[in-house]
HTML snippet that shows the backbone in 3Dmol.js (N, CA, C, O; Angstrom):
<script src="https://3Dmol.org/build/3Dmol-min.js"></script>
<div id="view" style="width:600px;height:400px;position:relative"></div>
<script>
const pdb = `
ATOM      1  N   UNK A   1      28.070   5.855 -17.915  1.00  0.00           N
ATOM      2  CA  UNK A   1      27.124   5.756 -16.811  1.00  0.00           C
ATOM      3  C   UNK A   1      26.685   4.301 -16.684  1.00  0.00           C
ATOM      4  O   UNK A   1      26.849   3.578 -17.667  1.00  0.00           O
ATOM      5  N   UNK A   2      26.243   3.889 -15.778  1.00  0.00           N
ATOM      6  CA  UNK A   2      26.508   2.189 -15.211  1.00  0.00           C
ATOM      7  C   UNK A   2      25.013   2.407 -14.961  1.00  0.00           C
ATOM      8  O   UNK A   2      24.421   3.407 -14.554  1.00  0.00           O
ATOM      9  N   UNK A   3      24.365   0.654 -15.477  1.00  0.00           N
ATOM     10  CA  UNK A   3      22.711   1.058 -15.337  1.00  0.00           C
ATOM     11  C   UNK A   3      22.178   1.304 -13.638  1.00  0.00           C
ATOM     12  O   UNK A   3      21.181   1.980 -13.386  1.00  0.00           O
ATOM     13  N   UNK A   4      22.912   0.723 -12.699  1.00  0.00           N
ATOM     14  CA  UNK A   4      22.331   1.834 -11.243  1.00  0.00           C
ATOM     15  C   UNK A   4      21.997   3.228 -11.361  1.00  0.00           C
ATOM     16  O   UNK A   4      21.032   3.818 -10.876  1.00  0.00           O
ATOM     17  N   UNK A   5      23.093   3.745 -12.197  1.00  0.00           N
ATOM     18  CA  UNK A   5      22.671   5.552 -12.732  1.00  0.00           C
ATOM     19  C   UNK A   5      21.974   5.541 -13.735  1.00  0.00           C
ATOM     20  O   UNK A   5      21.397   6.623 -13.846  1.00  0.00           O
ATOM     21  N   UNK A   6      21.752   4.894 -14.477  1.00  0.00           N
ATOM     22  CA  UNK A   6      21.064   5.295 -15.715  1.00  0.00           C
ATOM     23  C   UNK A   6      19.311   4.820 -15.147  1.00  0.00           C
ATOM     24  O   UNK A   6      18.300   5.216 -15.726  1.00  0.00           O
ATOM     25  N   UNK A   7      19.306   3.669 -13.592  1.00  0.00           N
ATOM     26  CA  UNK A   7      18.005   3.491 -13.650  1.00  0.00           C
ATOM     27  C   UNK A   7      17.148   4.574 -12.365  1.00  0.00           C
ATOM     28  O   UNK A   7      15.960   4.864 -12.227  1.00  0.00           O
ATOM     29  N   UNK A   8      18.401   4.962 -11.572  1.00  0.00           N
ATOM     30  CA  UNK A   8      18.250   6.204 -10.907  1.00  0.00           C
ATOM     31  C   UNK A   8      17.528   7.932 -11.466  1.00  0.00           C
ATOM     32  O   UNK A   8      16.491   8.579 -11.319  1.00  0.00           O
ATOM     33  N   UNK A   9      18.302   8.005 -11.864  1.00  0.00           N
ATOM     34  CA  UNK A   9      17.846   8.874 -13.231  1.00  0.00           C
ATOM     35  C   UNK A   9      16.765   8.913 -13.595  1.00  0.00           C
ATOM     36  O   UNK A   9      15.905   9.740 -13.295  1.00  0.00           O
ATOM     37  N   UNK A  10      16.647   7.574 -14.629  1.00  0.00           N
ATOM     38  CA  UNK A  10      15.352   7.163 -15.069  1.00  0.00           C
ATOM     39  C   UNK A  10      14.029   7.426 -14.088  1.00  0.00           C
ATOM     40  O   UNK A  10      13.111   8.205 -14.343  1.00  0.00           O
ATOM     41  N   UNK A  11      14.144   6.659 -13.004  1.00  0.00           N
ATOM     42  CA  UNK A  11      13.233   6.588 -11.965  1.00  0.00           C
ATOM     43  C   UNK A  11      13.186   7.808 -11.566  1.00  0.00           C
ATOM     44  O   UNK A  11      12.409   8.528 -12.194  1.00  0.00           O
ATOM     45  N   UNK A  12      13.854   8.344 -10.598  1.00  0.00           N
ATOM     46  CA  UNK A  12      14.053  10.389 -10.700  1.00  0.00           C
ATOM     47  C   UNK A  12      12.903  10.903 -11.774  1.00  0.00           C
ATOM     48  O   UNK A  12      12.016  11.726 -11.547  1.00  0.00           O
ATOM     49  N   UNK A  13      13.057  10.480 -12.507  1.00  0.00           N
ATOM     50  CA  UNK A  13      12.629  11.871 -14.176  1.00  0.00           C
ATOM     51  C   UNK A  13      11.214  11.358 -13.935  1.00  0.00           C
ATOM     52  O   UNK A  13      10.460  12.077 -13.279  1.00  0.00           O
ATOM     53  N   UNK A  14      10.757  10.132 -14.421  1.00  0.00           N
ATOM     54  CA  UNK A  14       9.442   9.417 -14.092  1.00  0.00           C
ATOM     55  C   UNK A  14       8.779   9.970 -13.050  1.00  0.00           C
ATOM     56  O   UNK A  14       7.753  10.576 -13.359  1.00  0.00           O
ATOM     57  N   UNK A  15       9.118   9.930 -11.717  1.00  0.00           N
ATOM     58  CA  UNK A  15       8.217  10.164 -11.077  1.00  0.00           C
ATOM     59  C   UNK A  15       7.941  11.487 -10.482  1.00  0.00           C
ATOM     60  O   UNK A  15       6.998  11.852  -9.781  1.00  0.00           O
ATOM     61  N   UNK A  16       8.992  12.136 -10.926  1.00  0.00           N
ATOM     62  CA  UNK A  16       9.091  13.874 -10.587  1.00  0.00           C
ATOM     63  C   UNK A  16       7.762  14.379 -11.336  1.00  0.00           C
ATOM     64  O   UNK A  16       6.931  15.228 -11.014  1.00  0.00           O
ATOM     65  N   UNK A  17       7.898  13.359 -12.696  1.00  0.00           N
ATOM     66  CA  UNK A  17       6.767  14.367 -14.102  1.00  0.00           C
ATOM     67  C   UNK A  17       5.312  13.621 -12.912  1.00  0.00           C
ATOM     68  O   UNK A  17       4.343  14.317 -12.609  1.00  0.00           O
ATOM     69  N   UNK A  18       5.442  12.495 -12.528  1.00  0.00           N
ATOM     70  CA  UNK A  18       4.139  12.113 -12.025  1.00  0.00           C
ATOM     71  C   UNK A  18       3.763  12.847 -11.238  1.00  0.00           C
ATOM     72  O   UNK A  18       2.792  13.462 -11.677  1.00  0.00           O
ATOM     73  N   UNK A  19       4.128  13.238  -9.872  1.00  0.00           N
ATOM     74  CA  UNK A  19       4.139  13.955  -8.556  1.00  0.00           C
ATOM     75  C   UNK A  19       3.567  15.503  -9.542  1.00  0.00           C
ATOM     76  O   UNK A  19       2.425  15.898  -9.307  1.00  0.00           O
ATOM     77  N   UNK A  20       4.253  16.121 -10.381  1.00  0.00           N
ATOM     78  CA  UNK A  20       3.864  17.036 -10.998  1.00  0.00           C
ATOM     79  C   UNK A  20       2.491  16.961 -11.713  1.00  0.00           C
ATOM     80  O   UNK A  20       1.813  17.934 -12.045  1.00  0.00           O
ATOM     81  N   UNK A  21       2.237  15.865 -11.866  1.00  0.00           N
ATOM     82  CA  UNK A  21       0.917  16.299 -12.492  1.00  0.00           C
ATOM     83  C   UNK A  21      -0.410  16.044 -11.256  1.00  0.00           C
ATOM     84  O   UNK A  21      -1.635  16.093 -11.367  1.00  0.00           O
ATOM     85  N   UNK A  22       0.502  15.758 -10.080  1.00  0.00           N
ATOM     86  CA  UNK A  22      -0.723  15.739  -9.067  1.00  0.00           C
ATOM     87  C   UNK A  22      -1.132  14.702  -8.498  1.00  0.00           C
ATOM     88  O   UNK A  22      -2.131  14.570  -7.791  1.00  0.00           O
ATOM     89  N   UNK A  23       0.144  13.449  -8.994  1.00  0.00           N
ATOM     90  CA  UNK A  23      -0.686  11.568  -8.392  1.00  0.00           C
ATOM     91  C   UNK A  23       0.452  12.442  -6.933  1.00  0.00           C
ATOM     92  O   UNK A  23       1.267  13.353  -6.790  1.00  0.00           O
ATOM     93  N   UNK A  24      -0.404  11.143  -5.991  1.00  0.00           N
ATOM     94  CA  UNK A  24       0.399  11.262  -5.170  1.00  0.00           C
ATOM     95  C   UNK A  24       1.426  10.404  -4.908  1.00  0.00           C
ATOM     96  O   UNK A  24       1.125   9.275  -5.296  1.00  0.00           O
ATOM     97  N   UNK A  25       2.497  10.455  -4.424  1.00  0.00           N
ATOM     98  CA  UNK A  25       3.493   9.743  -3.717  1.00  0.00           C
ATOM     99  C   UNK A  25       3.426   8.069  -3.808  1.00  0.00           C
ATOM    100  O   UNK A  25       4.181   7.262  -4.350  1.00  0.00           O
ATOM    101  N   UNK A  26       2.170   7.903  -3.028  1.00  0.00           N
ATOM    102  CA  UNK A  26       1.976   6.374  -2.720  1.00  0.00           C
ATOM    103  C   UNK A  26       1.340   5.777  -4.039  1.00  0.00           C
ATOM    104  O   UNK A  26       1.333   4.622  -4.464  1.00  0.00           O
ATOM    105  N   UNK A  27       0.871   6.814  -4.485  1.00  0.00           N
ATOM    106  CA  UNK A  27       0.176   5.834  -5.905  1.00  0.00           C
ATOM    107  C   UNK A  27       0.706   5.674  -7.193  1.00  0.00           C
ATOM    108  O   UNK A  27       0.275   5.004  -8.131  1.00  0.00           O
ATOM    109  N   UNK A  28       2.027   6.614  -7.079  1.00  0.00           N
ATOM    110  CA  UNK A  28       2.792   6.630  -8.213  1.00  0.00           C
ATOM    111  C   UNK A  28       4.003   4.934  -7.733  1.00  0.00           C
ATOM    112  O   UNK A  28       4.105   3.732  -7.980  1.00  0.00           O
ATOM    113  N   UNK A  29       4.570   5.915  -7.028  1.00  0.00           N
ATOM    114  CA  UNK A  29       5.945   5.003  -6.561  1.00  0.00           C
ATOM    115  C   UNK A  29       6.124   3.622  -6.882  1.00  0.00           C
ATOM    116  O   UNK A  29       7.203   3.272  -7.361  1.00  0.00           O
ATOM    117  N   UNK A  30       5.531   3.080  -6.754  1.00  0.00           N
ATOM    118  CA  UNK A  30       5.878   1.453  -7.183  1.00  0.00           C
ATOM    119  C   UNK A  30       5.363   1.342  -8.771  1.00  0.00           C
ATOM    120  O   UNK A  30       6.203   0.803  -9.492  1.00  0.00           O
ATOM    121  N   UNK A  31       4.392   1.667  -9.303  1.00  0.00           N
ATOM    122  CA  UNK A  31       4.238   2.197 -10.522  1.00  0.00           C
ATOM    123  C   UNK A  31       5.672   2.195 -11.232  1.00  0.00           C
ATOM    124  O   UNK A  31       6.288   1.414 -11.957  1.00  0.00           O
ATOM    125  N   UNK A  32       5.870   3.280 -10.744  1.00  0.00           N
ATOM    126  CA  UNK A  32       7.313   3.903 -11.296  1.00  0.00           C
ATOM    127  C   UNK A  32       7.861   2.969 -11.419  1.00  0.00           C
ATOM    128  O   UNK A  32       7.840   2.371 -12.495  1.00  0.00           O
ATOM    129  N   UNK A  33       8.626   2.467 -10.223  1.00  0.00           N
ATOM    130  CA  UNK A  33       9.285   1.261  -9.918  1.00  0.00           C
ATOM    131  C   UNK A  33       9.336   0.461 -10.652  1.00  0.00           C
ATOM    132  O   UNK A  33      10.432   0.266 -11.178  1.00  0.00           O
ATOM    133  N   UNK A  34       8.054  -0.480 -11.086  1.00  0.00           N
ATOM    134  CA  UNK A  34       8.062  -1.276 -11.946  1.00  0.00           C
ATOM    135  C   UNK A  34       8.144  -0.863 -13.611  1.00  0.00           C
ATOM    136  O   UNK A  34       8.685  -1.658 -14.380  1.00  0.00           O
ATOM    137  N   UNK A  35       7.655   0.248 -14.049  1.00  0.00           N
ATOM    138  CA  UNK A  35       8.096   0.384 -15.231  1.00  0.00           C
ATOM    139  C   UNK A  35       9.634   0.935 -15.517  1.00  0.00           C
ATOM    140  O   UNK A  35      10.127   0.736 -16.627  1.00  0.00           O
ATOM    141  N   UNK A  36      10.211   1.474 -14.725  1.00  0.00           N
ATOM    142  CA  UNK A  36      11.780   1.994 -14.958  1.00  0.00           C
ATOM    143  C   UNK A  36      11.841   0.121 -14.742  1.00  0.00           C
ATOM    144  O   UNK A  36      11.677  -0.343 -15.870  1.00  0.00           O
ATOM    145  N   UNK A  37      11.970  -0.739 -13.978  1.00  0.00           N
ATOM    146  CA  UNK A  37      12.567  -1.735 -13.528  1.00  0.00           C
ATOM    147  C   UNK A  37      12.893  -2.705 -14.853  1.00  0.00           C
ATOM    148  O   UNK A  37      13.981  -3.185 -15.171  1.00  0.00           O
ATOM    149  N   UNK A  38      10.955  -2.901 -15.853  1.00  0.00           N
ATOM    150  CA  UNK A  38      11.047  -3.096 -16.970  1.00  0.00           C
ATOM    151  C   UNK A  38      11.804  -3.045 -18.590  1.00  0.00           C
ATOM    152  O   UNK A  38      11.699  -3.714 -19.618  1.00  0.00           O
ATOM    153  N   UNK A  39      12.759  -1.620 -18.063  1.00  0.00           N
ATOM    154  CA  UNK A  39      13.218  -0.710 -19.278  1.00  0.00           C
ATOM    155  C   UNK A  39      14.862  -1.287 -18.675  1.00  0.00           C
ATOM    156  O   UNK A  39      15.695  -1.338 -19.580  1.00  0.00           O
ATOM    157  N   UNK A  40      15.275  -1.625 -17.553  1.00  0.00           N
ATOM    158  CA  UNK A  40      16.322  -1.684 -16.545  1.00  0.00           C
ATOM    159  C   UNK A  40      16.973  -2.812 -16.341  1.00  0.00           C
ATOM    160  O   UNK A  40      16.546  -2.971 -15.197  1.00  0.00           O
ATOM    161  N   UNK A  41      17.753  -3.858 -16.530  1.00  0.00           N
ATOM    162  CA  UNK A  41      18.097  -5.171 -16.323  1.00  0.00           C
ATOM    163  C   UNK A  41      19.069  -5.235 -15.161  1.00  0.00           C
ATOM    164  O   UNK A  41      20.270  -5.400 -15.376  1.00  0.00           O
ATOM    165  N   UNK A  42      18.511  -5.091 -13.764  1.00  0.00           N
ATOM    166  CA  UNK A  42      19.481  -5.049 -12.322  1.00  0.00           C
ATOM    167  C   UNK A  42      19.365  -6.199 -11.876  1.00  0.00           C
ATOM    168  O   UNK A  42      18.465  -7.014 -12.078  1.00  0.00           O
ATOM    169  N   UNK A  43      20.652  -6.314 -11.009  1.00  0.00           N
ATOM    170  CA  UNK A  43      20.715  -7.508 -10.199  1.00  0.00           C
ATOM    171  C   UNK A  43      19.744  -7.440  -9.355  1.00  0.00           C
ATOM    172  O   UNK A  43      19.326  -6.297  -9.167  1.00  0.00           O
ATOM    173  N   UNK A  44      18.987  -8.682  -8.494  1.00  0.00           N
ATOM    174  CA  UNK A  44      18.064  -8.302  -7.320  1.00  0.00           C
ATOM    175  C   UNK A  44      18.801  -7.742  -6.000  1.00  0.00           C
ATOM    176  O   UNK A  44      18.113  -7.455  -5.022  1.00  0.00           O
ATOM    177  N   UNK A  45      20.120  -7.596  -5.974  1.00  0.00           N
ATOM    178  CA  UNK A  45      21.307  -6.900  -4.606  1.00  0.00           C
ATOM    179  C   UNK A  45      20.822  -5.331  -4.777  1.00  0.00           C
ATOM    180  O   UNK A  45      20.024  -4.675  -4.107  1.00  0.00           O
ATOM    181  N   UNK A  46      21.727  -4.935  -6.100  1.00  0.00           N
ATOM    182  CA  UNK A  46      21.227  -3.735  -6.823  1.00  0.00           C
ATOM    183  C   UNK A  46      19.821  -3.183  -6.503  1.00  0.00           C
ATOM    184  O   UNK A  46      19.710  -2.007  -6.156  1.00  0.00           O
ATOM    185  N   UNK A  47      18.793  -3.953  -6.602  1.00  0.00           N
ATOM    186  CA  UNK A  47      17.490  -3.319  -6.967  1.00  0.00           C
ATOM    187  C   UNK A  47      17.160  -2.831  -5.182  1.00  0.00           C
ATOM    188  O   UNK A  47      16.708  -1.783  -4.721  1.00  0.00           O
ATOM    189  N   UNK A  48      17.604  -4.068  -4.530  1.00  0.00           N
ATOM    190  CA  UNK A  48      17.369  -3.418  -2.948  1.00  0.00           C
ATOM    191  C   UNK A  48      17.898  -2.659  -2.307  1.00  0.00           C
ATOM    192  O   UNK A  48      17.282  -2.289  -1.307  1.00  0.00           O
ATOM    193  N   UNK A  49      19.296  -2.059  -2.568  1.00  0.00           N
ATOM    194  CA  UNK A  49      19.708  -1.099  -2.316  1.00  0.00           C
ATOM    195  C   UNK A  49      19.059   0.309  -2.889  1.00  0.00           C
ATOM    196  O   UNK A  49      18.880   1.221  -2.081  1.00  0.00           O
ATOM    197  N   UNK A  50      18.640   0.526  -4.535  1.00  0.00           N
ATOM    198  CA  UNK A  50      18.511   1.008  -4.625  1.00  0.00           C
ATOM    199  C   UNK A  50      17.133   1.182  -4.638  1.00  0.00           C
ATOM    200  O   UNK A  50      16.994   2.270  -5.197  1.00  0.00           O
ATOM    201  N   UNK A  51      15.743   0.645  -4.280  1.00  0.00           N
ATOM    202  CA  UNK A  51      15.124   0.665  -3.463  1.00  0.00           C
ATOM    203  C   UNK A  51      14.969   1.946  -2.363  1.00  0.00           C
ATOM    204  O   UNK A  51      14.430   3.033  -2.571  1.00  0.00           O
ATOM    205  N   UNK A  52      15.581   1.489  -1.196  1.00  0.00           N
ATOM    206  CA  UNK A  52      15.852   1.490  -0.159  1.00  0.00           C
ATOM    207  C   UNK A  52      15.905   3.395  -0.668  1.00  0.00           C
ATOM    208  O   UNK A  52      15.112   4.333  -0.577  1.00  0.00           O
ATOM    209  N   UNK A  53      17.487   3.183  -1.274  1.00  0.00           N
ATOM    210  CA  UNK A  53      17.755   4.600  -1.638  1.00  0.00           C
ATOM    211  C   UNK A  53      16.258   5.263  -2.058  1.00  0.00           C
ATOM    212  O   UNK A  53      15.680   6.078  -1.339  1.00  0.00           O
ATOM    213  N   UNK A  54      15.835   4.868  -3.093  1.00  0.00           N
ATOM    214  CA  UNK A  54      15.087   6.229  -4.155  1.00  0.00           C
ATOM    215  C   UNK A  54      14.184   6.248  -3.302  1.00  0.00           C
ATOM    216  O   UNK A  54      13.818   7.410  -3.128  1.00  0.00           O
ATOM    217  N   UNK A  55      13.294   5.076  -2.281  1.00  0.00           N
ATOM    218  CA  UNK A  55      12.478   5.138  -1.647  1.00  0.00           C
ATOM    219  C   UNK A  55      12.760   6.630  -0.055  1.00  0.00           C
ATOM    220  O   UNK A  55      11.806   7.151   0.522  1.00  0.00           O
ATOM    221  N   UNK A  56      13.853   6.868   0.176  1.00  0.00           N
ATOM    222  CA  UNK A  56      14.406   7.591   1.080  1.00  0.00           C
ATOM    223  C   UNK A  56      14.201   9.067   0.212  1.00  0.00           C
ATOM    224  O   UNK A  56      13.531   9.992   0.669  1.00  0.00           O
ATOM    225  N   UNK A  57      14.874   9.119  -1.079  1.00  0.00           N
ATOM    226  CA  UNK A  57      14.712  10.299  -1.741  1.00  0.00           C
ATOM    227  C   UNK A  57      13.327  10.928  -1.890  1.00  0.00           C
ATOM    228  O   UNK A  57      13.002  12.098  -1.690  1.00  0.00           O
ATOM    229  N   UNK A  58      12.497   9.766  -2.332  1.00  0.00           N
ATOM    230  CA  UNK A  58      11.049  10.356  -2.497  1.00  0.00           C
ATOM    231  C   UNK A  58      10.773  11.122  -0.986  1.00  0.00           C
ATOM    232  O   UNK A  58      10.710  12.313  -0.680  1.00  0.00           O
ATOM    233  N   UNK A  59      10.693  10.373  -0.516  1.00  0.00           N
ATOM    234  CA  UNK A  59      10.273  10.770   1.228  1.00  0.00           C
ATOM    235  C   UNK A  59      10.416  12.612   1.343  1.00  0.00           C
ATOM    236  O   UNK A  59       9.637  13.565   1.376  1.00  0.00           O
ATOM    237  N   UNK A  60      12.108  12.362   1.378  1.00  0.00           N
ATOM    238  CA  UNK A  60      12.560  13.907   0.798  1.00  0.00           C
ATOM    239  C   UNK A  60      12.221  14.689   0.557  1.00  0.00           C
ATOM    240  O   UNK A  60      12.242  15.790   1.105  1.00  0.00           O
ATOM    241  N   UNK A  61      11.580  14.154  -0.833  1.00  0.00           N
ATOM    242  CA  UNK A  61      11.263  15.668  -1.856  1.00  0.00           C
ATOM    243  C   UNK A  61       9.664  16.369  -1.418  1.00  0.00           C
ATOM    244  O   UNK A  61       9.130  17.188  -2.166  1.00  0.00           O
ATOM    245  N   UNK A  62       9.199  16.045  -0.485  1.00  0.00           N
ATOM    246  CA  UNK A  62       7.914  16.255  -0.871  1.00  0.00           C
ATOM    247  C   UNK A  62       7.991  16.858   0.920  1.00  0.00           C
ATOM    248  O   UNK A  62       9.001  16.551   1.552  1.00  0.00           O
ATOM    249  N   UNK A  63       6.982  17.622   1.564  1.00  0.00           N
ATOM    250  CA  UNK A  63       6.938  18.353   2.812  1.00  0.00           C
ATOM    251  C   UNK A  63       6.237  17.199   3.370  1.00  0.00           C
ATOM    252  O   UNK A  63       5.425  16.395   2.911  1.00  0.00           O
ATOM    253  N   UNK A  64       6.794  17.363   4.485  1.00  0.00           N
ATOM    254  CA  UNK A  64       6.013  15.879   5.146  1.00  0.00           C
ATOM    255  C   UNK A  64       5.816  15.998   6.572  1.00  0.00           C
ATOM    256  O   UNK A  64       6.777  16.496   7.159  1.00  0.00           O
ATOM    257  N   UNK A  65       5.060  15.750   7.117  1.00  0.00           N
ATOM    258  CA  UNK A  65       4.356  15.647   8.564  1.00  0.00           C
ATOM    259  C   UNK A  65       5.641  14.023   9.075  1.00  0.00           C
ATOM    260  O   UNK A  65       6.324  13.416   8.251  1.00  0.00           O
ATOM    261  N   UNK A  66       5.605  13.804  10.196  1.00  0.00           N
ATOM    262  CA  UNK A  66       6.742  12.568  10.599  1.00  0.00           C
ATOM    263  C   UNK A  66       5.988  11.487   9.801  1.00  0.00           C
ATOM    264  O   UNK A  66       6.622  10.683   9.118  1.00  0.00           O
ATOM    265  N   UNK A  67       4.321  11.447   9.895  1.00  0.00           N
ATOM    266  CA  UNK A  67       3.941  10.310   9.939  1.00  0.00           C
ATOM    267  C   UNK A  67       3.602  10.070   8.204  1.00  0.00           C
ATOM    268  O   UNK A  67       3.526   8.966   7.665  1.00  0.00           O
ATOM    269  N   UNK A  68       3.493  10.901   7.780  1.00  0.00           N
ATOM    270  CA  UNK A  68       3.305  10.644   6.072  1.00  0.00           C
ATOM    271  C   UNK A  68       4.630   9.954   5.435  1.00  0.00           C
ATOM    272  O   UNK A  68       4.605   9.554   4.271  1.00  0.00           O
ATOM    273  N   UNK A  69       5.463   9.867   6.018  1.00  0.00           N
ATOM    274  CA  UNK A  69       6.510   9.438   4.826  1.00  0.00           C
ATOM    275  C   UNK A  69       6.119   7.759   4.300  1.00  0.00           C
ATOM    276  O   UNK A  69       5.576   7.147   5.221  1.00  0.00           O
ATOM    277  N   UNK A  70       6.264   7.044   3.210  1.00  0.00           N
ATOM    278  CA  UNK A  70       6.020   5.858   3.159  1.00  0.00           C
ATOM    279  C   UNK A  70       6.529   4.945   3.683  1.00  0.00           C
ATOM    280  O   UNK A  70       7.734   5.193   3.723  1.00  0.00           O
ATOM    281  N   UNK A  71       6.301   3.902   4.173  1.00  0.00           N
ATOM    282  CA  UNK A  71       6.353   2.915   5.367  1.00  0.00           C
ATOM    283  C   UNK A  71       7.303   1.634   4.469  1.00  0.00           C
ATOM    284  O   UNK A  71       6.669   1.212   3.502  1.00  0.00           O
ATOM    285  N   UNK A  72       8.170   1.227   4.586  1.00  0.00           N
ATOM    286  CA  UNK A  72       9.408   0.022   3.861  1.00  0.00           C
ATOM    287  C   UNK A  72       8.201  -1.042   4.541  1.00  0.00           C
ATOM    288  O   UNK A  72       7.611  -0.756   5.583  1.00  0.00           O
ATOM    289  N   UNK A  73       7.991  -2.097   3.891  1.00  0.00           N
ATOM    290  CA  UNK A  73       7.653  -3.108   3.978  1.00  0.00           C
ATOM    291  C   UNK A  73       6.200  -3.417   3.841  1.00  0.00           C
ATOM    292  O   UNK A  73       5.803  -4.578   3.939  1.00  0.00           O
TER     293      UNK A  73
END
`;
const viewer = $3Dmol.createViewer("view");
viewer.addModel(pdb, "pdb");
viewer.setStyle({}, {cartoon: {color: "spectrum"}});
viewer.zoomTo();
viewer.render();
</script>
């Protein structure tokens, strides 16, 4: 497994247990971010793609009105 998957994953597992215990979305997420990022040694190409990605996944997982999803930038 190549660290894009291993920090995917990582990030996945992290913030699923967070969302589960009740933070929300916006207050976890970059949180997350930065501590998987810490544990993670990515290129900065890498990190914006996958970004982009996990930031799309979160959106996802959670029931959402149009206007709740989190805002890129």
């Amino acid at each position: 497994m190549g660290a894009r998957d291993q920090f995917r994953n990582r990030f996945r597992q992290v913030l699923r247990r967070c969302l589960q215990k009740g933070f929300l979305l916006e207050e976890c997420f970059g949180l997350v971010w930065e501590e998987v990022l810490e544990s993670a040694s990515l290129p900065e190409a890498a990190q914006c793609e996958l970004y982009d990605e996990l930031l799309a996944w979160a959106n996802a997982q959670r029931t959402l009105r149009p206007n709740e999803a989190i805002k890129v930038g």
